[in-house]
ROLUMFI-760817 format. One record per residue (C-alpha): residue in one letter; x, y, z. Coordinates in steps of 0.25 Angstrom, whole numbers, padded with zeros to 4 digits, always signed. Example, Ala and Ser with C-alpha at 12.3 -4.5 7.8 and 13.67 -1.06 7.14 Angstrom:
# ROLUMFI-760817
a+0049-0018+0031/s+0055-0004+0029/
END
This chain:
# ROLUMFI-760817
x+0084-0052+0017/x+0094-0042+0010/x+0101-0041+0024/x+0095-0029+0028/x+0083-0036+0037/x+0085-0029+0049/x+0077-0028+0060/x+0073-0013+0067/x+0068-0013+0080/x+0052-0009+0082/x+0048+0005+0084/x+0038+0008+0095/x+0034+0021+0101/x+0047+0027+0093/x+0057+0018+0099/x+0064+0007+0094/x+0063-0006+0100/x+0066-0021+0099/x+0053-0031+0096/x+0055-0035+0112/x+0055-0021+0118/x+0043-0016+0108/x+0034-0029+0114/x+0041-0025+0129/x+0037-0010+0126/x+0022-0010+0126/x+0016+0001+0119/x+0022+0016+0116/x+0023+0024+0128/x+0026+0012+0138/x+0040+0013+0148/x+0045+0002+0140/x+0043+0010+0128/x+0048+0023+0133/x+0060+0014+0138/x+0062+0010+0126/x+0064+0025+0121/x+0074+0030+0129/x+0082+0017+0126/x+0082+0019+0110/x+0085+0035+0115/x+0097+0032+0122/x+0102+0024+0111/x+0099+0032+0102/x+0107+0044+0110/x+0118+0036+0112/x+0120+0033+0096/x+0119+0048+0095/x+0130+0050+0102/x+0140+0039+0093/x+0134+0047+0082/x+0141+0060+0086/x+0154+0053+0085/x+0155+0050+0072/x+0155+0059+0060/x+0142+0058+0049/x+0147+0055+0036/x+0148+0067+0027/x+0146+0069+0013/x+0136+0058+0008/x+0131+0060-0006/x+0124+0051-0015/x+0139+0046-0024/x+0130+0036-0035/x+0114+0036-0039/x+0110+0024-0047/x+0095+0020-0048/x+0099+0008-0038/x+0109+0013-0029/x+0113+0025-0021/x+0128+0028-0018/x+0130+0035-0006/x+0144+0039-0001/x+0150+0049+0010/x+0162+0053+0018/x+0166+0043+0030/x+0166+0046+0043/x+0177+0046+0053/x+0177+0033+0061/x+0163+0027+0053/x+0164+0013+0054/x+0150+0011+0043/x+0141+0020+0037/x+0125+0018+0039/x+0117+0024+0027/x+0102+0029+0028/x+0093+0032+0019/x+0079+0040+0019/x+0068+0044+0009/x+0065+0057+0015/x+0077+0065+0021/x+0070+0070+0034/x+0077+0082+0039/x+0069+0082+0051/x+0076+0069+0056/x+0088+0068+0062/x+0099+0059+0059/x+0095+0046+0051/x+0082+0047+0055/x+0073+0044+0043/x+0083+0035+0037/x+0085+0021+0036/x+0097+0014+0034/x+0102+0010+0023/x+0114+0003+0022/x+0129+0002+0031/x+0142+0003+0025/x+0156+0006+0029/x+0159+0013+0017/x+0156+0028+0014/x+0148+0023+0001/x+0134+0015+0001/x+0127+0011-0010/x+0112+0011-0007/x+0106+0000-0015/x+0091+0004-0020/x+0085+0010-0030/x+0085+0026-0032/x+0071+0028-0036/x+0069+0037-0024/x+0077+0050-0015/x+0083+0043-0004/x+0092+0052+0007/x+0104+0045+0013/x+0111+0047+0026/x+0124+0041+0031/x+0129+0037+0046/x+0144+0034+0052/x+0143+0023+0061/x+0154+0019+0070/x+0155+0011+0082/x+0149+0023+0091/x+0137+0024+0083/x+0132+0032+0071/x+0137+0047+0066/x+0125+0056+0063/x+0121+0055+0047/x+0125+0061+0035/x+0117+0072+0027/x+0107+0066+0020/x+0110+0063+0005/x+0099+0060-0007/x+0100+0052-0017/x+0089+0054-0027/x+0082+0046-0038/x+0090+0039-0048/x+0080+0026-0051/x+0065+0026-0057/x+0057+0017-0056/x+0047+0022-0064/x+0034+0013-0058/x+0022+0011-0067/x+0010+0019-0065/x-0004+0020-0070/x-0008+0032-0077/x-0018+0037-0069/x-0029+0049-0075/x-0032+0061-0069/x-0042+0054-0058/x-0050+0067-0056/x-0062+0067-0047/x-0073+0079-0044/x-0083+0076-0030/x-0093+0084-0026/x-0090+0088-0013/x-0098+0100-0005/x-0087+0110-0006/x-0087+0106-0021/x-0080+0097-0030/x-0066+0091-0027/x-0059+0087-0037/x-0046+0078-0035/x-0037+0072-0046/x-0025+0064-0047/x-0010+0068-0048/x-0001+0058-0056/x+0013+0054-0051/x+0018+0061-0064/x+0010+0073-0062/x+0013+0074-0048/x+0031+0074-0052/x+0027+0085-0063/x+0020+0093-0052/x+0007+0094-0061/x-0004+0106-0059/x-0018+0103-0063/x-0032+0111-0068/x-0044+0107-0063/x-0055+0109-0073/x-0072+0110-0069/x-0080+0108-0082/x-0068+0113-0090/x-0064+0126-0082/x-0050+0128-0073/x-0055+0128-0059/x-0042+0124-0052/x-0027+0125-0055/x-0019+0113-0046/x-0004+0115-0045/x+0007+0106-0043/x+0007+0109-0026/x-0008+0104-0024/x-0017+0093-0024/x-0024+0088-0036/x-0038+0090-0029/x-0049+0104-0029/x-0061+0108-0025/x-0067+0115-0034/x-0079+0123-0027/x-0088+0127-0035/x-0088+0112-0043/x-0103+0106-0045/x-0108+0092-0048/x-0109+0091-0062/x-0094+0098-0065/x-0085+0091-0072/x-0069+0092-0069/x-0056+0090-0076/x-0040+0090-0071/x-0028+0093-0080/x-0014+0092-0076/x-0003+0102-0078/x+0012+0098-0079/x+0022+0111-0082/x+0014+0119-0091/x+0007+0107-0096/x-0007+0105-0097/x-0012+0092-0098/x-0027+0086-0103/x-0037+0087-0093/x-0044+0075-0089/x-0056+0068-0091/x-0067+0078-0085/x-0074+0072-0072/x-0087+0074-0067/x-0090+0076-0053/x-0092+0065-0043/x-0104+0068-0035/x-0099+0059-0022/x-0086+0058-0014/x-0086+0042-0023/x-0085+0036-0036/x-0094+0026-0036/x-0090+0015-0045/x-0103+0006-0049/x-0096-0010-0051/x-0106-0023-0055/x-0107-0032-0042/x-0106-0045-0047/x-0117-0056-0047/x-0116-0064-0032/x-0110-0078-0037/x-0116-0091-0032/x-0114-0105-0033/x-0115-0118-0027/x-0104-0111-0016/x-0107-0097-0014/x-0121-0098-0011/x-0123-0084-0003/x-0130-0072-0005/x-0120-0061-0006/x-0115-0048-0015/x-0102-0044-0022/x-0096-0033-0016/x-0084-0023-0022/x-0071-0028-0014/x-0058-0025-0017/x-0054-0015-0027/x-0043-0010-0035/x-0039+0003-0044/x-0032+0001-0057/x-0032+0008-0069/x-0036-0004-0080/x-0040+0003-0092/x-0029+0012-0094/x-0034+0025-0093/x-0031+0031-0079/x-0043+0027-0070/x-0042+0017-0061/x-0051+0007-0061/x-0057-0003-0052/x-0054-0018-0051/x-0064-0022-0041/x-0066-0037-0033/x-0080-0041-0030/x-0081-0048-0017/x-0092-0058-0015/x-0094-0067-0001/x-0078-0065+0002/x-0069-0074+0012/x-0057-0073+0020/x-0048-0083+0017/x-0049-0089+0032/x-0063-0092+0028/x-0072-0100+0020/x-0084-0097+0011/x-0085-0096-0005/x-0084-0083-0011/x-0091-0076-0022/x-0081-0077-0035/x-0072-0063-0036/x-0073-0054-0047/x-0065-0042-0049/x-0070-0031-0058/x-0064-0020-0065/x-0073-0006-0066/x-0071+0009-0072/x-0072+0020-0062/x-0086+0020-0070/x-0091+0008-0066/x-0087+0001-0080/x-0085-0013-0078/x-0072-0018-0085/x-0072-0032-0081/x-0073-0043-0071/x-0065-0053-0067/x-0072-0067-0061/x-0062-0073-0051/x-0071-0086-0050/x-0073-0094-0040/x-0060-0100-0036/x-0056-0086-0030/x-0061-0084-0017/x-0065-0070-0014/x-0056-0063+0000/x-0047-0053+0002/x-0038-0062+0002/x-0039-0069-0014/x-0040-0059-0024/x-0028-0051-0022/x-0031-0043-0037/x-0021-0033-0043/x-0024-0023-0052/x-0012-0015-0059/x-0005-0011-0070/x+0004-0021-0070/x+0010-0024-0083/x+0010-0006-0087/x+0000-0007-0098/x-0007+0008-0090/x-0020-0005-0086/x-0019-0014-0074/x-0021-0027-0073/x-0029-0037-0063/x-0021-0049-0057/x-0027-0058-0046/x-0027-0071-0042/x-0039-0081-0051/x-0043-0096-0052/x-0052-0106-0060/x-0063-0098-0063/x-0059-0084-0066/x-0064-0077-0077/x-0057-0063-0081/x-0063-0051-0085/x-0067-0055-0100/x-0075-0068-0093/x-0064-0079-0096/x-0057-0089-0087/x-0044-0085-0084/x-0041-0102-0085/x-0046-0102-0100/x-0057-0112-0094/x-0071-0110-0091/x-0072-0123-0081/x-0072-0116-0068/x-0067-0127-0055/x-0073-0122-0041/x-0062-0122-0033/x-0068-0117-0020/x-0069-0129-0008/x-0079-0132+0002/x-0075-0118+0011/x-0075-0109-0001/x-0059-0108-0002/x-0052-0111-0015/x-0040-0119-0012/x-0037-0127-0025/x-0038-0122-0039/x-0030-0114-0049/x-0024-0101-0044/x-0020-0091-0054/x-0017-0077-0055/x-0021-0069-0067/x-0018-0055-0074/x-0031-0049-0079/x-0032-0038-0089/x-0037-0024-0082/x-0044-0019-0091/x-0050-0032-0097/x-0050-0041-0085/x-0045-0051-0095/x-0036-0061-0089/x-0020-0060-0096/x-0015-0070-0087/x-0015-0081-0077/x-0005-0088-0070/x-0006-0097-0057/x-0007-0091-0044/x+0008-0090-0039/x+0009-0098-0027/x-0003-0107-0031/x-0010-0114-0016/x-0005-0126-0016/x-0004-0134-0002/x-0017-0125+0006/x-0011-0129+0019/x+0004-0123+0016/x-0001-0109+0017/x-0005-0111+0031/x-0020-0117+0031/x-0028-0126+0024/x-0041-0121+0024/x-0036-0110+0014/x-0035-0095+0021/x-0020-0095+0020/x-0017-0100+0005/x-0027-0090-0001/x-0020-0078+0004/x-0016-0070-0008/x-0010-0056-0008/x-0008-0046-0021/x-0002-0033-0023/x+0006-0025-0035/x+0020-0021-0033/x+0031-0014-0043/x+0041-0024-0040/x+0051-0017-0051/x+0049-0004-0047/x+0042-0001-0060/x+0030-0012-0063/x+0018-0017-0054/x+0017-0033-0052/x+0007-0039-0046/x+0010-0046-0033/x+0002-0059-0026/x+0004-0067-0015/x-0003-0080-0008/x-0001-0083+0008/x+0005-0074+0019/x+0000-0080+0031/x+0011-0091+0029/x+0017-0094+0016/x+0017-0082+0007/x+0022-0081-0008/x+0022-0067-0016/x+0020-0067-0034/x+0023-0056-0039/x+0018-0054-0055/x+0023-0046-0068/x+0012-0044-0079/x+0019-0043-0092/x+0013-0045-0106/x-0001-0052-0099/x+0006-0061-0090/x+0008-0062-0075/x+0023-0064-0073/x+0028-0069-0059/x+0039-0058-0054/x+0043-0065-0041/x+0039-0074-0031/x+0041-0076-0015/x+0036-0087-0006/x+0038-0090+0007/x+0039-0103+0008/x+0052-0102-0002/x+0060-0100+0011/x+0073-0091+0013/x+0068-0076+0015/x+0056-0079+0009/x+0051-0086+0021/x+0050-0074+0029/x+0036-0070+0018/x+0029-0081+0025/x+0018-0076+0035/x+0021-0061+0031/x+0010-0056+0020/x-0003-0047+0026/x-0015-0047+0020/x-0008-0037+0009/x+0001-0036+0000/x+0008-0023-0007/x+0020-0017-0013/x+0029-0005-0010/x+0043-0001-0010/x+0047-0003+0003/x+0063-0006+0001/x+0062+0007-0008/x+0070+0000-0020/x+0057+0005-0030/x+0050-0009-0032/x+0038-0011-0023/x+0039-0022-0012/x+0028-0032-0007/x+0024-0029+0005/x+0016-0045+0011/x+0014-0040+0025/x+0025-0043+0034/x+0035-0046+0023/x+0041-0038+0012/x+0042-0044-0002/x+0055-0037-0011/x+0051-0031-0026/x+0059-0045-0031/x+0051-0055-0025/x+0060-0057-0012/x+0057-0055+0002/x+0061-0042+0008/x+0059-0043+0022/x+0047-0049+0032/x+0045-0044+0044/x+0044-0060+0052/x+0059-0057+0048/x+0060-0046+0064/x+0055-0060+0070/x+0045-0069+0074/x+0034-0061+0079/x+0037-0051+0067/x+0028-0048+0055/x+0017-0057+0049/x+0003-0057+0044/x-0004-0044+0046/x-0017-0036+0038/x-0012-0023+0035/x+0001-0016+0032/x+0005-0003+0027/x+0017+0003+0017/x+0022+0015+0017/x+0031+0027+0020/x+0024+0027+0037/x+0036+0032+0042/x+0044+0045+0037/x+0056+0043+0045/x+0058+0029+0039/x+0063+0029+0023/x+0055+0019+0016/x+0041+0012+0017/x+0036+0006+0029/x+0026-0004+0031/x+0015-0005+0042/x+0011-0018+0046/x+0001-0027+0057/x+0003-0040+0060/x-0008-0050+0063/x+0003-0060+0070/x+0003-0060+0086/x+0011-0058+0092/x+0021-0048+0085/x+0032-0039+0090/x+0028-0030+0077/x+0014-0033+0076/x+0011-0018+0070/x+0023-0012+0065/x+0028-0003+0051/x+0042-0008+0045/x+0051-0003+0036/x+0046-0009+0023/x+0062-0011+0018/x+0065-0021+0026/x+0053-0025+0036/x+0060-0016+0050/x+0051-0011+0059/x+0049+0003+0061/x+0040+0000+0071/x+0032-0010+0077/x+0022-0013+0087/x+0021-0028+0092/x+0008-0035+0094/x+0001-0048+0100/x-0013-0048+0090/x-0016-0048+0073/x-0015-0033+0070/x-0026-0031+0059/x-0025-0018+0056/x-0015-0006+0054/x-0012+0006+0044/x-0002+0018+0043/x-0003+0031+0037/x-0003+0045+0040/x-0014+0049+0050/x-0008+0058+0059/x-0001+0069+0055/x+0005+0072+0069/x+0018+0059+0066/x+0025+0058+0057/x+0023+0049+0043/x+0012+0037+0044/x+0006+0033+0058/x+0001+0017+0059/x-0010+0012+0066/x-0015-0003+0071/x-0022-0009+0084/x-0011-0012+0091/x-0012-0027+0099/x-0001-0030+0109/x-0002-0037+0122/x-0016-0033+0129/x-0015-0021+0123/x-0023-0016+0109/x-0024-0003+0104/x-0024+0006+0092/x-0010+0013+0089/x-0006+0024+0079/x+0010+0024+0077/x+0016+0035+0070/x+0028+0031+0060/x+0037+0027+0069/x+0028+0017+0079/x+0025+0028+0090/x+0010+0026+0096/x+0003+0040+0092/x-0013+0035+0095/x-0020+0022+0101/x-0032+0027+0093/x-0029+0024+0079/x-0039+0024+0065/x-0042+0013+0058/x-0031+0003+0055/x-0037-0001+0039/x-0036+0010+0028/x-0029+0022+0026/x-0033+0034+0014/x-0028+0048+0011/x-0040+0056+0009/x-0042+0067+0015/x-0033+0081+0013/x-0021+0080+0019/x-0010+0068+0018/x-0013+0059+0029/x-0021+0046+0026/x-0035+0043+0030/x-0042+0029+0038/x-0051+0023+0028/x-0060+0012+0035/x-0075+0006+0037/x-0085+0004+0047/x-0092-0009+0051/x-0107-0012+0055/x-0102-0021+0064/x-0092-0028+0070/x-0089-0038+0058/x-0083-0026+0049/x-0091-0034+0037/x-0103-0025+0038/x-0097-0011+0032/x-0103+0002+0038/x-0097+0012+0031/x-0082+0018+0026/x-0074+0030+0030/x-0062+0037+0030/x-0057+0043+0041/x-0046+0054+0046/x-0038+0051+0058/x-0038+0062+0069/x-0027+0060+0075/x-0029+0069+0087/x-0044+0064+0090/x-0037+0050+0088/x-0050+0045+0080/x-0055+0045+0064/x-0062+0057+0056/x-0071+0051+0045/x-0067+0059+0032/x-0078+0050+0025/x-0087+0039+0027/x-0099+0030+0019/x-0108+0021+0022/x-0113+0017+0008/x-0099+0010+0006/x-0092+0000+0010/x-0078-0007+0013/x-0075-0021+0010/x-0067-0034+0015/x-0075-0033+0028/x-0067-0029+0041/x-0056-0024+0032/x-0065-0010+0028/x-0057-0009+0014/x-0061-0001+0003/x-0063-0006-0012/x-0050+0003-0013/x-0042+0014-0010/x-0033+0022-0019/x-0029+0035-0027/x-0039+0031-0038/x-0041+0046-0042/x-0041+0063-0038/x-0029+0065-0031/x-0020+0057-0022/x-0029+0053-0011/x-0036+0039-0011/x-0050+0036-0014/x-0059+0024-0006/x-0068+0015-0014/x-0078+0007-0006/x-0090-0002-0011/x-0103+0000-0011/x-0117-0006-0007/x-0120-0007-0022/x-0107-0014-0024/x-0099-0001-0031/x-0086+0004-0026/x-0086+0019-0021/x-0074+0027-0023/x-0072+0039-0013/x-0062+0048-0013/x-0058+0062-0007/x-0064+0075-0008/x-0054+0082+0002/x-0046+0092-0003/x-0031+0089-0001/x-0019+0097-0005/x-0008+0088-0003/x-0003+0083-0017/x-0001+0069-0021/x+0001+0061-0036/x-0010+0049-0036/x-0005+0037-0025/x-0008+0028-0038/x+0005+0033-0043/x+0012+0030-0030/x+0015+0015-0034/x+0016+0010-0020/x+0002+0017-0018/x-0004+0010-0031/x+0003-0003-0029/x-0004-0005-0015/x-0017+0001-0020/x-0015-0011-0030/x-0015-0019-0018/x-0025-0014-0010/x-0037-0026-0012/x-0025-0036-0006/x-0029-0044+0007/x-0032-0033+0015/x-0035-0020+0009/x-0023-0009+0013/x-0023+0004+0011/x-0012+0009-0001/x-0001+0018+0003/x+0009+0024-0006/x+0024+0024-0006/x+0026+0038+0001/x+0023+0046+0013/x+0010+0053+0014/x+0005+0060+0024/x+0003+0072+0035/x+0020+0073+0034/x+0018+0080+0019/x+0033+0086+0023/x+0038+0070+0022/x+0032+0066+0011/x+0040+0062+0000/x+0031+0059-0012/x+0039+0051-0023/x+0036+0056-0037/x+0036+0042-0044/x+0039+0042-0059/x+0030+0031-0065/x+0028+0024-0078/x+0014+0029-0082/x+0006+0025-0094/x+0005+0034-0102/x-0009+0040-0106/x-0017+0051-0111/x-0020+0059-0098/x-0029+0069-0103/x-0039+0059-0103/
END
């Protein structure tokens, strides 16, 4: 495990505990707890103290800068016997002695060669250490950016919208991640005339009072002294939506699906598959669904690719040897081989016929696969590369690992062996590949795929059953899957629940690695920079094993050590983290804790401390309104089943009422996959950084909303933060989850440190 697997003691309530004492503990605000406290004070006091007796090394500077490696090196301390070196992504004044750092590495030497890539600002500090304790630290040092990665990234139009609101029309537009590093100005044109001059400090959004109905609006951008073309005049939406009319398919029937039922709009995705800066959207029709712990036919799968118009570009006919389920068609839609259009992968069989109408087999003889309970266990798997624009099928290659035994991946009814998993991930840094896995309740094995020239080329594979460190994947995946940079080395990681995949294909740390009752299955997880006096990502998890001394817990997505952790004796389904309450400090999290004979709602702020025992709904988080902290996006329920949708709403957090303020709610739309409340989507799609909602309709049409509130805070799209687009790539996986991107945002605008990423673009004529 790179020796480095370490194992930090759990935080609760602020103090540092071992696994035994935080189950002894009980919850925040016990004696044992407060005991606790006083103990972890002493000993901090008394480490203080050996600090005073030793100097702090002097002088550190940044001696070498390479694009891998930074080479630190200062003067030695009297009596030092090692040196500890930390390192942060934010230099926090405010803090006090290496608070805000994490260690780095331990040398003897008065030289350390940090091993990672330079692509971002790191600040270094540097500790004596004898056999009293630790001096005070150095002066922080920054080395700065020697290494570009210089991802790919889509071209992306202006994405101007005009709503009628009563005050008047609001207008909101996109800022590109090149416009945002150029500090870009834009003019805001009604029916040709200036009506509004934006400069480089604002928001690209306006309400321009005295707009009507029937105007028409245009946007150009304005670098230096530059002007650019205006875009594409846009007329002016008459609703809070874009309603996006699709063409419900025919209900099929045959001598095994004999119900009376409707296609419904399910699980969505954004890409852009033409080329020419609009997204468009890939949508999977859902007909007479099934978990995978139940039997039942289902209605074939399609998945249908429309312009924001309505314009049907193509369908794709899974067939009938694909069940439809949350957990079967794990689609991808991306850019993947750099051509400025996305391609479609996702797993097909006997029986699927591509956008054109063809067989993906070459063979028009169709074998029905499906056994007496409605499960297809036997048959051809494959996995095949469509053409986005087209839906023409480039390639198709077996499903990689193919069933085999049903019984060897924990039953033999078939719910385990059907348990698939995708996501998109820039394993090099620089280029997307598509990422798909089968099982994670026991066995588990993760492909990931390079498209190059038409062809699906496997990168890496890993399997637990292959033995060594790989056995530690077994058991760990949630119903997700997505990528980030946790180990901050510039190439996105796969996060599989409870374990951490590396960019090359080997296993960088799993959580059942603290112990027995340690990590596991779980629904939902979270990845992102939570905690702002931790340097890095951190990932916020719940566990569905019982019981677990870290059943809800966030950890240091490096190398898997809690920064805290809460234990718990029941399957915790639900939990989220973002910014909600501006009162703490970075992210807060928030689950229904189960311990003992206790159950209750928590809020933790970043470092584990209790702040509420009411809490908002634990499912989807948005930015939407004004300001920088992030909404609770939900439904409502008829009745107790949650399968009866009543309406959908987004709501703001009040944090001193301790309950939910609806900023917007409907009840002509609807959520889908049942209990789960999800959207059709969520994303940046178009006006200015905040995300839009799409939801379906009675009709079968997906809605699109998105905000009308006036926001001064300035952002480039989160379509070109790649961590952001990457998981919105994943969002219809398992379990939908809310994006999040790869930096701070929130109510502490004074810690946030927005990276300006230099991407690799298409280019294209942007004056449209």
């Amino acid at each position: 495990m790179r020796g480095k697997w370490r194992r930090r003691p759990a935080v609760f309530f602020g103090a540092a505990l071992t696994a035994s004492a935080v189950i002894a503990a009980g919850f925040p605000g016990t004696a044992a707890g407060q005991s606790a406290v006083s103990a972890e004070r002493a000993q901090e006091a008394e480490e203080i103290q050996g600090e005073e007796k030793l100097q702090s090394p002097t002088s550190l500077k940044v001696r070498r800068l390479t694009k891998d490696s930074t080479t630190l090196q200062w003067e030695a301390s009297d009596g030092a016997l090692e040196y500890w070196i930390y390192w942060s992504d934010r230099n926090r004044t405010d803090l006090e002695g290496t608070e805000g750092y994490a260690l780095a590495g331990k040398t003897k030497a008065t030289t350390f060669v940090y091993e990672k890539p330079t692509h971002m600002e790191r600040y270094f500090k540097v500790v004596a250490v004898d056999e009293n304790g630790k001096s005070a630290p150095s002066e922080a040092v920054l080395a700065g950016i020697q290494k570009n990665f210089k991802p790919q990234a889509e071209y992306l139009d202006r994405g101007l919208t005009a709503v009628l609101t009563e005050q008047g029309v609001f207008a909101s537009w996109r800022i590109t991640a090149d416009e945002y590093a150029a500090g870009a100005a834009y003019e805001l044109y009604r029916d040709g005339c200036l009506i509004a001059q934006v400069s480089a400090g604002e928001n690209s959004n306006y309400l321009d009072k005295e707009g009507t109905a029937d105007a028409s609006y245009t946007v150009r951008a304005v670098t230096g002294e530059i002007e650019q073309p205006p875009c594409r005049p846009v007329k002016v939406w008459s609703d809070q939506y874009l309603e996006v009319k699709l063409q419900k398919p025919e209900p099929y029937h045959d001598e095994k699906v004999t119900q009376e039922y409707e296609y419904t709009p399910n699980d969505t995705l954004t890409a852009d598959a033409d080329g020419d800066g609009q997204y468009e959207l890939f949508v999977m029709w859902d007909g007479l669904s099934q978990d995978n712990s139940k039997d039942g036919c289902t209605a074939p799968v399609y998945i249908d690719c429309y312009k924001l118009d309505g314009t049907l570009l193509w369908r794709v006919d899974l067939g009938i040897n694909i069940r439809a389920g949350a957990h079967y068609t794990q689609f991808q839609v991306y850019d993947f081989d750099g051509d400025g259009k996305a391609e479609m992968i996702c797993k097909t069989a006997d029986g699927t016929r591509d956008g054109a109408g063809k067989p993906i087999d070459g063979t028009e003889q169709v074998t029905d696969y499906r056994n007496e309970t409605g499960r297809i266990l036997s048959g051809p798997e494959y996995l095949t590369l469509f053409d986005g624009e087209t839906g023409i099928a480039l390639d198709t290659v077996d499903y990689d690992p193919q069933r085999g035994e049903v019984a060897s991946w924990g039953d033999s009814y078939g719910n385990r062996v059907d348990r698939f998993l995708g996501c998109v991930a820039y394993l090099d840094g620089t280029h997307p590949s598509a990422v798909f896995s089968r099982g994670y309740y026991t066995r588990a094995v993760i492909c990931a795929y390079d498209v190059s020239e038409d062809k699906l080329v496997q990168r890496w594979k890993i399997d637990s059953d292959d033995g060594g460190e790989n056995r530690f994947l077994y058991n760990q995946g949630a119903h997700t899957m997505t990528a980030a940079d946790v180990d901050n080395d510039g190439c996105q990681e796969v996060i599989f629940g409870s374990a951490t995949v590396d960019h090359d294909g080997t296993l960088l740390y799993s959580l059942s690695q603290h112990g027995e009752k340690h990590g596991g299955h779980g629904d939902a997880e979270r990845v992102g920079d939570f905690n702002l006096r931790h340097p890095g990502l951190e990932i916020f998890m719940v566990h569905e094993n019982k019981p677990l001394d870290a059943g809800i817990e966030m950890h240091d997505g490096d190398d898997g050590n809690y920064v805290f952790s809460f234990p718990t004796t029941a399957d915790i389904g639900r939990g989220a983290a973002a910014d909600i309450d501006p009162r703490y400090e970075g992210a807060e999290s928030w689950a229904n804790n189960k311990c003992g004979s206790q159950a209750a709602p928590m809020v933790v702020s970043q470092d584990g401390t209790v702040i509420s025992h009411a809490m908002p709904v634990a499912n989807h988080t948005i930015w939407w309104d004004g300001d920088l902290g992030r909404e609770i996006l939900d439904h409502t329920f008829t009745n107790d089943s949650g399968f009866e949708p009543r309406s959908v709403y987004i709501s703001k957090w009040d944090w001193e009422k301790e309950e939910e303020v609806r900023l917007l709610e409907k009840t002509d739309v609807y959520s889908i996959n049942g209990t789960k409340g999800n959207p059709c989507f969520q994303a940046d799609i178009f006006g200015d950084w905040r995300e839009e909602a799409a939801w379906r309709t009675p009709e079968g049409n997906i809605r699109i909303y998105t905000t009308t509130d006036l926001s001064s805070c300035r952002l480039y799209t989160l379509m070109h933060d790649i961590q952001y687009r990457t998981q919105a790539a994943s969002e219809a996986t398992g379990y939908n989850q809310s994006p999040t991107p790869s930096f701070y945002i929130g109510f502490d605008q004074e810690l946030m440190k927005i990276p300006v990423p230099t991407l690799s673009i298409p280019s294209a004529d942007k004056g449209e």
